[in-house]
Structure formats: C-alpha cells, structure tokens
DRENVO-910010 format. One line per 8 residues: number of its first residue (from 1); their letters; for each residue y, z, x of C-alpha. Coordinates in Angstrom, 1 decimal. Layout:
! DRENVO-910010
NUM	A	Y Z X  ...
//
This chain:
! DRENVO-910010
1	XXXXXXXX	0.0 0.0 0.0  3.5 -1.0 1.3  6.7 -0.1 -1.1  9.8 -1.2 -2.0  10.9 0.7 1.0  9.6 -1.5 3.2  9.3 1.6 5.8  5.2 0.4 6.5
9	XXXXXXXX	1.9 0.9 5.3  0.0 3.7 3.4  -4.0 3.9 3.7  -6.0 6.3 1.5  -9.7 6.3 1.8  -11.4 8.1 -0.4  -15.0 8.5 -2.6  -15.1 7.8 -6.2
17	XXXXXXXX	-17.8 8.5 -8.7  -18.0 7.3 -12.4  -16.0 5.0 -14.5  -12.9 5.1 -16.3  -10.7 8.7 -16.4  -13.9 10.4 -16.1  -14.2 9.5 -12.5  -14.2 11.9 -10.1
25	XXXXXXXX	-11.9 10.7 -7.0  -12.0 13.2 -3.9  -9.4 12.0 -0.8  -11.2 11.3 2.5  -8.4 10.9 4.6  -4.2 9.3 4.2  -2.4 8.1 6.9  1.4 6.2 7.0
33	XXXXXXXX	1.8 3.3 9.7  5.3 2.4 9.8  6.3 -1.3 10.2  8.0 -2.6 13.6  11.6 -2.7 13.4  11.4 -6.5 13.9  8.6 -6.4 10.7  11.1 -4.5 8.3
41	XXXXXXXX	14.0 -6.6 9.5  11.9 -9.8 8.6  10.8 -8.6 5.4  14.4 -7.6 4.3  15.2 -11.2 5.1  12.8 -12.8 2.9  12.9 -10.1 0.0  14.6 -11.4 -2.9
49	XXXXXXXX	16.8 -13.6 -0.5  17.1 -17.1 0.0  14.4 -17.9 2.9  12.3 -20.6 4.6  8.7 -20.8 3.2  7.6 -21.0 6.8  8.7 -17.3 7.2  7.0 -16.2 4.0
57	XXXXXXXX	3.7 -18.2 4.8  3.7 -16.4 8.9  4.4 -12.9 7.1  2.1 -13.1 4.4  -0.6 -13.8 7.5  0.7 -11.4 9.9  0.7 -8.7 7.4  -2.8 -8.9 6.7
65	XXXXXXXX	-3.1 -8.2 10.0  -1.3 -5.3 10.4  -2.9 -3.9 7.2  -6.8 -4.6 9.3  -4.9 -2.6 11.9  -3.8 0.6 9.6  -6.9 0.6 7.9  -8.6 0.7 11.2
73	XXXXXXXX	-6.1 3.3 12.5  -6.8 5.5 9.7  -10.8 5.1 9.5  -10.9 6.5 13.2  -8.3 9.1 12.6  -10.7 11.1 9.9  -13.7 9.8 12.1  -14.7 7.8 9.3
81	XXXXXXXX	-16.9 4.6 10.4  -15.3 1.1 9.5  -18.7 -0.1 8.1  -19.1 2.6 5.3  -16.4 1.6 3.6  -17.0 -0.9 0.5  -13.6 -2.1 -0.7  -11.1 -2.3 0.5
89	XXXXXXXX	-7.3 -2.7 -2.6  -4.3 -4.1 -1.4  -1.3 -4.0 -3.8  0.6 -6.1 -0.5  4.1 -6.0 0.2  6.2 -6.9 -2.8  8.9 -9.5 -2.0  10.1 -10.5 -5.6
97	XXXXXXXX	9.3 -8.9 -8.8  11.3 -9.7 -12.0  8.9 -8.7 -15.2  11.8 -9.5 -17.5  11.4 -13.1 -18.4  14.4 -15.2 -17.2  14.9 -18.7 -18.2  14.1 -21.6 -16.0
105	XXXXXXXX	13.5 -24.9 -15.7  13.7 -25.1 -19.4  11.2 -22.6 -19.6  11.1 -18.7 -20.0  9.4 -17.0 -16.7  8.4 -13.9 -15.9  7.1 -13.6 -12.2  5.6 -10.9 -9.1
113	XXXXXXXX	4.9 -11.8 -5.4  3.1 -9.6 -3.0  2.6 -11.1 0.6  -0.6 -10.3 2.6  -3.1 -12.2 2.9  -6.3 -11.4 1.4  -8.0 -13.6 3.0  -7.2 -12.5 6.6
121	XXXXXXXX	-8.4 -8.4 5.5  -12.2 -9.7 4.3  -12.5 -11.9 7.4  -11.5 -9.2 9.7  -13.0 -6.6 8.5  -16.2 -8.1 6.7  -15.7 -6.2 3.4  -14.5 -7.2 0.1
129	XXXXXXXX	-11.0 -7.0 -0.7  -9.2 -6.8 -4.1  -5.5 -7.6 -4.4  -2.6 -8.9 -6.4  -2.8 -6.4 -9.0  0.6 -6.7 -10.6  0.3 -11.3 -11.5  -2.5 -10.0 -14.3
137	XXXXXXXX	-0.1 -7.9 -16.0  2.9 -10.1 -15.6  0.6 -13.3 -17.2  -0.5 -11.0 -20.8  2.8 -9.9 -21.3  3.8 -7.0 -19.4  5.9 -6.1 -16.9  3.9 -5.5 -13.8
145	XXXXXXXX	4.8 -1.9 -13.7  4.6 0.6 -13.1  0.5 0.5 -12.5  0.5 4.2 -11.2  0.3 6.1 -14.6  -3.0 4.8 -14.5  -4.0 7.4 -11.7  -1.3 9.5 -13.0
153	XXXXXXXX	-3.1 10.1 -16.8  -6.7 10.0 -15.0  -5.4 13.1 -12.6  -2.4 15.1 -14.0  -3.5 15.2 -17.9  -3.8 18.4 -19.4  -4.8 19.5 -22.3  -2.3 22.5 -23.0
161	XXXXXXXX	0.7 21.4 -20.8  2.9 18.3 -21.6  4.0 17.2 -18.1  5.9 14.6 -16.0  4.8 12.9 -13.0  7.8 11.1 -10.7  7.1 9.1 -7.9  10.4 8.8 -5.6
169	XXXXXXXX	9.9 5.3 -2.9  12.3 2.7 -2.9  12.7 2.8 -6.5  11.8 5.6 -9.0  9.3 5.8 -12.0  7.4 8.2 -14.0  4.8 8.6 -16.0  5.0 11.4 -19.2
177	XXXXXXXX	2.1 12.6 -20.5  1.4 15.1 -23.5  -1.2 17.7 -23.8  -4.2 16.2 -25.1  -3.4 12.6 -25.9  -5.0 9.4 -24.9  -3.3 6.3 -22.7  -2.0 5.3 -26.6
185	XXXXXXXX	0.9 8.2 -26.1  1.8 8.1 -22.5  5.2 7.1 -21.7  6.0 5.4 -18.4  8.6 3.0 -16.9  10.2 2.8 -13.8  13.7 4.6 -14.0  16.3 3.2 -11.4
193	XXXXXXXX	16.9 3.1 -7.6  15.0 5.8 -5.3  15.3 5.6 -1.7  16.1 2.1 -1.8  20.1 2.7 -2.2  21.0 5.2 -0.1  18.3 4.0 3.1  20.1 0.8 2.6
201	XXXXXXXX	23.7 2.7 3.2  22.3 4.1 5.9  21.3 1.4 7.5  24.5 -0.1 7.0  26.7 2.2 7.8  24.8 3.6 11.0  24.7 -0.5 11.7  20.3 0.2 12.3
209	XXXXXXXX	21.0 3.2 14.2  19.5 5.0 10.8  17.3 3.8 8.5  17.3 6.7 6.3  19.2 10.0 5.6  16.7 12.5 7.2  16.5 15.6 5.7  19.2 14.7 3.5
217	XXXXXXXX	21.6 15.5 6.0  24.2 12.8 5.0  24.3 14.2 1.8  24.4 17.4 1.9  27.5 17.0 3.7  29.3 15.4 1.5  30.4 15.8 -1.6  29.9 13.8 -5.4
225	XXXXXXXX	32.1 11.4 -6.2  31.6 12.2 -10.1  33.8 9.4 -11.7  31.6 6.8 -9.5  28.6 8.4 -10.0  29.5 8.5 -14.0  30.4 4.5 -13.9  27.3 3.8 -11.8
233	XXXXXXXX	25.4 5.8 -14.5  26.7 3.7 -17.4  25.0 0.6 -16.2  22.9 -1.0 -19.0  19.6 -0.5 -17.3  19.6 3.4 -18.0  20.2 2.9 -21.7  17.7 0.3 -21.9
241	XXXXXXXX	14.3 1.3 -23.8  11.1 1.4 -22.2  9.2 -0.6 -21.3  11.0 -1.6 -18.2  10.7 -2.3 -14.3  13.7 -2.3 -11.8  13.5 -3.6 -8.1  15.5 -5.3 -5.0
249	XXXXXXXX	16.9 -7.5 -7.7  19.1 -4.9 -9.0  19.3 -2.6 -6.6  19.3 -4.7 -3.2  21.9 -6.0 -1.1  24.7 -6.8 -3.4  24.8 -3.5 -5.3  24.8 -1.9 -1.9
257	XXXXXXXX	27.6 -4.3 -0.6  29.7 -3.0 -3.7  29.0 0.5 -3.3  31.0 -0.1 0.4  33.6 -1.6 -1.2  35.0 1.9 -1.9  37.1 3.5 -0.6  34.8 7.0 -0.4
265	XXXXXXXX	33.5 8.4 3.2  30.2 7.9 4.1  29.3 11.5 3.8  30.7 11.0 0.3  29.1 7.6 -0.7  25.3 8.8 0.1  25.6 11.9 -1.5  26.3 10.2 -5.1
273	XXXXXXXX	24.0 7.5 -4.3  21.8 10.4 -3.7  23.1 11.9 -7.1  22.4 8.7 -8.6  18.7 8.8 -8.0  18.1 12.6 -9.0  20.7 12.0 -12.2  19.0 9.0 -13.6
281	XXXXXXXX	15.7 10.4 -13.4  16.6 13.4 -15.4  18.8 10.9 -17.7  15.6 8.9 -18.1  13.4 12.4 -18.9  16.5 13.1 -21.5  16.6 9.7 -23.1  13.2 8.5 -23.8
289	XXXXXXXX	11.0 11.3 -22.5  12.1 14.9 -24.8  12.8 13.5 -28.0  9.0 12.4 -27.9  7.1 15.2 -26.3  7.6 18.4 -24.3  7.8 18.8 -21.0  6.6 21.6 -19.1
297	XXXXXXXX	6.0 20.2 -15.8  7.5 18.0 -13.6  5.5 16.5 -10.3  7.1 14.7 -7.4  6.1 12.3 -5.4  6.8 9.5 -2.9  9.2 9.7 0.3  11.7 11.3 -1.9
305	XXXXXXXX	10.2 14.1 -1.6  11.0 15.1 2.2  14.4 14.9 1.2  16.0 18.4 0.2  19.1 17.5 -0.8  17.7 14.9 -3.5  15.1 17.1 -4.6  17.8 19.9 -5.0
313	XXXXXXXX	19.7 17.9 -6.7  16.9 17.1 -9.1  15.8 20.3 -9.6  19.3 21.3 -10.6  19.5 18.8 -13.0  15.8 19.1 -15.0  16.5 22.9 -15.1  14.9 24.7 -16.6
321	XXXXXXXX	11.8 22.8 -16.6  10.1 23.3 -13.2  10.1 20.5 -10.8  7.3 20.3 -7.8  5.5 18.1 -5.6  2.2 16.9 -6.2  0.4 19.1 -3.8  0.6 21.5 -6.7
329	XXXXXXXX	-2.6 19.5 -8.9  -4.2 18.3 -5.1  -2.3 15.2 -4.8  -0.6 14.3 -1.0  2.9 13.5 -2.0  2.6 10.5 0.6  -0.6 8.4 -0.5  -0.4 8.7 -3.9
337	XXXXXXXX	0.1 5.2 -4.5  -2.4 3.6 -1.9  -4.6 6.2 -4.2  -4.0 4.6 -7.4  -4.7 1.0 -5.7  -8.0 2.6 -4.4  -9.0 3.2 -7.8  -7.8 0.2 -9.6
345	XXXXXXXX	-9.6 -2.0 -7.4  -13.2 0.1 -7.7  -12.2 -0.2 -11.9  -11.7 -4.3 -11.3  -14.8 -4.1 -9.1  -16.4 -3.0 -12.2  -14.6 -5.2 -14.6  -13.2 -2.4 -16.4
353	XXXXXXXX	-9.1 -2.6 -17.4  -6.6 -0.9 -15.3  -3.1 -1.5 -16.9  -1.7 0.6 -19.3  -0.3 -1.5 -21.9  2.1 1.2 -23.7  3.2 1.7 -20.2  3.8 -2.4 -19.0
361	XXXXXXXX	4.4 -3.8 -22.0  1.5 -6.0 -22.1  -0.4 -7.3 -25.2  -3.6 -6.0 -24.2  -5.8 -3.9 -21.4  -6.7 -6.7 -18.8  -8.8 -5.9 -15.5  -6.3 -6.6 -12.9
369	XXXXXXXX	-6.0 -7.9 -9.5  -8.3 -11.0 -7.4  -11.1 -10.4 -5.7  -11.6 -12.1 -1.9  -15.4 -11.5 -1.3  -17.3 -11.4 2.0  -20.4 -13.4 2.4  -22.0 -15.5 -0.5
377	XXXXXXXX	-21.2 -15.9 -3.8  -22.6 -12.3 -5.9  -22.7 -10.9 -9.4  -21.0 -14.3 -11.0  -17.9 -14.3 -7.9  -17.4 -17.9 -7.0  -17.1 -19.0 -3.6  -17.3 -17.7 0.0
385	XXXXXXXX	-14.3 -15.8 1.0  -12.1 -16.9 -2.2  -10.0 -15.3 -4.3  -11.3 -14.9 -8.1  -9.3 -13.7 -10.8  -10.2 -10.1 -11.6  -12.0 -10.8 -14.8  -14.6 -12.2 -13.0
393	XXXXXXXX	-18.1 -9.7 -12.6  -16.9 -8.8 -8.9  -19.4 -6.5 -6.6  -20.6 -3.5 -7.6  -18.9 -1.3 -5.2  -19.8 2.4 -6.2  -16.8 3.8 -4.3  -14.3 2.2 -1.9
401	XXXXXXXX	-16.0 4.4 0.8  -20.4 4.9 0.9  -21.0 8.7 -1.3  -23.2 10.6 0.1  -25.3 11.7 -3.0  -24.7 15.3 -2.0  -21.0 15.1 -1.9  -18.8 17.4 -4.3
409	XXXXXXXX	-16.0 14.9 -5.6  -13.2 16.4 -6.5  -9.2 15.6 -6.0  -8.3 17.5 -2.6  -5.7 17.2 -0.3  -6.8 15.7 3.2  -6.5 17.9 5.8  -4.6 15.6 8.4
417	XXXXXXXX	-2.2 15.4 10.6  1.7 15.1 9.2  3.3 12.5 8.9  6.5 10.9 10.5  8.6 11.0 7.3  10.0 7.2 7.9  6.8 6.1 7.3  6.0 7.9 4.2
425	X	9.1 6.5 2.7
//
C-alpha cells in the first residue's frame, strides 16, 4: 500500500482464517519503506498533472519493483520466509482518482489509476498477486472509496458501542459504525484533506528542506487564522452528502498555491491547515455521522496520528466523545490500510465481494481488484502471468501467508521495530 501521501510503501503480512467478517485476521509483521526523494518527486510530477506517458509507463514498472523490494525487506525483518507467503494485494500508488463522473468526450466518465505493475510483483517474486481494487467499484457505480470500512466493520464493530474509525494519510476518511448493525447501516466517506495540505506547505515553504511538519511543531507554534479557516471550511465539498471521495484533485497543487497567496506567516498558515484537517473531520462526524447514530468511540489512524498538535486539535474539537488511536482494538496505526488490501485480495481470491456499497456508492457488492497469476492457468484464471478481472474463480489462497493449523488468529499488534514517522505518512 502507498497513499495519497506519497511518503513510500506499507507492507502487512499477516494470517487469515475464514470468510467474510467472520474471519479471523492476526498481524504477522508491518513495516513502512519510504520512497527515494527522486521517487516522491517523480510521482508528484505525474500525479494529477499534465505528464509524458513515458514517465508513467517507467514508474508504473519501477514501482513494482520497489514494492518486490519492501515486501522482501519486511518478510526478512519478522524472519518470515518469502516462499510461505501466498498472495500477495497491491492497491498501487494512486496517480488520478475522480469517482464523480465528469463529462468528456461527449460522454460522462468516472475514472481511478493506480501505477505498479502487477506484472513485475508475480514475476519477481513467483506468487500471485491481486491488484487494482478501486476500477471495479468505479465501473458499478461507486466511487472507489473509501475501501477501508470494509476491514474497518470486519474489526471495530461492536455490538454495544456505536463508534468511529478515522484514518488520517494524505487525505481523511471514516467509517461509522452502530452497535449491532450489518454493512446496510454503516456510514463511510472520505472527509477532506489530511496530511496532504499541510506536507505540501511544508515542502514548499522549507523549499524540500521538509516534507512534513514533524511533531507538529509548525503548528503548534502558530496560531489559527479563524476567518480563513471559516472560509476554507465553507467550501461545498463539506456540505456535500455522502457518498463522496476527495483527492490530489481538490486538494493538490493549486489549492496549496492559494493558500500561499496570503498574507499569513508560515507558522500561522500550517496551523489552520492543520485546523482544517481536525475541524472537518469533526464537521463531517456533526453533519452526516450524529443525527444517524451515536457515537461513543472514536479510533485514529494513519500518519496523522504521530502528529500532536493535529490530534490535539481533534480531540478538542469531538469532545466529549473520546478520541484514540487504533492500538486501543489491536490495530497498528501505521499498516492499517496495507491490512485491509491484505484482506480484500484473500476475499477476491475467493470470489467473495469486498466493496461496501452504502459506503462507495455503488449499485451492488462486486468482488474487486485483477488477479496476475503465477504459473499455468488454475481454478478458471485465464492465461499465464495475466491480469483477470476479479470476478473470475482466482486461487484458493487460504491466507496471504501459509497457517500453521495450530496458530491462534487473532487481531494483534506486531511486535516490531518503530517506524521513521515519514514513512508512515
């Protein structure tokens, strides 16, 4: 998994027994491999940006690449032999998304790209890969996100508590879910920008000397500029209704650009972009989220979470609800999203659905993603080393890493080394 961030690449491995949100998932091992400088640089110039196609062809190649490195990287790490691993998701690196149909061409379109090639992962590493989970969505309707309240309803639920889970990368989302209820009554959307506005100030500002406010030090600081923060609150994407998705495409280089059009400091300006991100998450808990359901928990993840000042500034504004991190229900606040993609490819490797549909919008539950198989054609996939759609009978992985038939799976936190919070982001 590699976010809207574009910080680098998150590997979970992990066991996983049973189907559906019965399964039992228990967390091997997480690791975060941050990207290159000259990687993120060359990503930022082809993400939602006029580019060459040669540029996007080299990356979408090279990255596969580095993702055969991470896993590898990971796998010895934990000790964890390359060969006992049976699948292998890759959600990719996401380079365009727009789930809102726009016109063109004379025709309404709706669209998603991930880069990283498929292709390259199976060959390397001589196990099946599925990826490109987001195009299935897109195609019956939906959005394409968020995919996580998936793993988010199969984990958090509970039967007594109504409760939030946030995920804080480059941009925000959560998923709400009521005590007791089935996937027909979660809510979930993605609710504005997360890291991705103030890294990108940052960056500018501290011309690449930064790429992130660490600890929130910027931030805290400075101090809110509230009749900014109040305008940039007002935009029509925070009073629009679920389902909805947000991106680069709203949140990239032009919004940033504007945002230094002020006049404010840059103490001043990453504190209310960091105001921004805790304040529309509470705005979208407010809006869409309380006059449905209660909420008694609320559960952070992402990179946002290893900064103090934002989560501060969250906390502040959900009181009196409790917010924590993830950890708190066995959950690493940093791989919780390669986790989900773990788990969506073992559901496509069974042909089982993985969308939520009140979630994306979609008509209907489709099994997501493509598979890229190793070796000869098996269980109905066609072709040797090409990409299927997902409906397709893949192969009948029983975990994206070999069970022992004496293991105790259960969601745990991995014990492993911390780490370097750039790459978590």
């Amino acid at each position: 998994m590699s976010g809207t961030s574009l910080d680098g690449i998150d590997v979970a491995i992990i066991d996983i027994t049973g189907s559906g949100f019965k399964a039992k998932v228990n967390v091997l091992t997480s690791h975060s491999v941050p990207y290159p400088k000259e990687i993120r640089e060359a990503l930022f110039a082809i993400s939602n940006a006029n580019a060459h196609t040669g540029d996007i062809s080299r990356l979408n190649f090279l990255l596969g690449e580095l993702y055969v490195e991470a896993l590898e990287e990971t796998a010895e790490r934990a000790d964890i032999p390359l060969d006992s691993i049976k699948l292998i998701g890759c959600h990719g690196q996401t380079i365009f998304h727009e789930g809102q149909g726009t016109q063109y061409l004379g025709k309404k379109v709706a669209s998603t790209f991930q880069i990283g090639e498929s292709s390259i992962i199976t060959e390397r590493t001589g196990i099946d890969v599925i990826s490109n989970f987001r195009e299935r969505d897109v195609a019956a309707g939906g959005k394409g996100a968020p995919l996580v309240p998936y793993l988010d309803y199969m984990l958090i639920r509970h039967r007594g508590r109504g409760r939030v889970a946030v995920n804080i990368g480059g941009i925000a989302n959560l998923t709400a879910i009521p005590p007791n209820t089935s996937t027909d009554r979660v809510i979930g959307f993605d609710t504005g920008p997360g890291n991705m506005v103030i890294d990108q100030l940052v960056t500018r500002i501290t011309q690449g000397g930064q790429t992130f406010d660490r600890d929130g030090v910027i931030a805290a600081s400075g101090e809110i500029d509230q009749k900014l923060l109040a305008k940039l609150l007002r935009d029509k994407y925070f009073r629009q209704k679920p389902p909805k998705t947000a991106g680069r495409e709203q949140y990239g280089s032009e919004f940033v650009t504007k945002l230094l059009d002020t006049e404010l400091s840059s103490e001043d300006l990453i504190a209310t972009a960091t105001a921004l991100t805790a304040e529309s998450i509470a705005a979208a808990v407010r809006n869409f989220v309380l006059p449905v359901m209660r909420v008694d928990e609320i559960f952070v993840s992402g990179g946002g979470t290893h900064n103090p000042t934002l989560m501060r500034m969250l906390r502040k504004a959900m009181d009196p609800v409790p917010v924590m991190e993830t950890t708190e229900v066995g959950l690493d606040v940093d791989a919780k999203e390669a986790i989900a993609f773990a788990v969506m490819a073992y559901e496509t490797s069974h042909s089982r659905p993985s969308n939520v549909p009140m979630v994306t919008g979609a008509k209907r539950s489709v099994v997501l993603g493509k598979i890229t198989p190793n070796g000869p054609p098996r269980n109905g996939v066609n072709g040797t080393n090409g990409a299927t759609n997902g409906t397709a009978r893949g192969p009948s992985a029983t975990a994206t890493h070999k069970s022992k038939a004496t293991r105790t799976t259960k969601v745990s936190r991995p014990a492993v080394a911390a780490k370097a919070k750039a790459a978590a982001r």
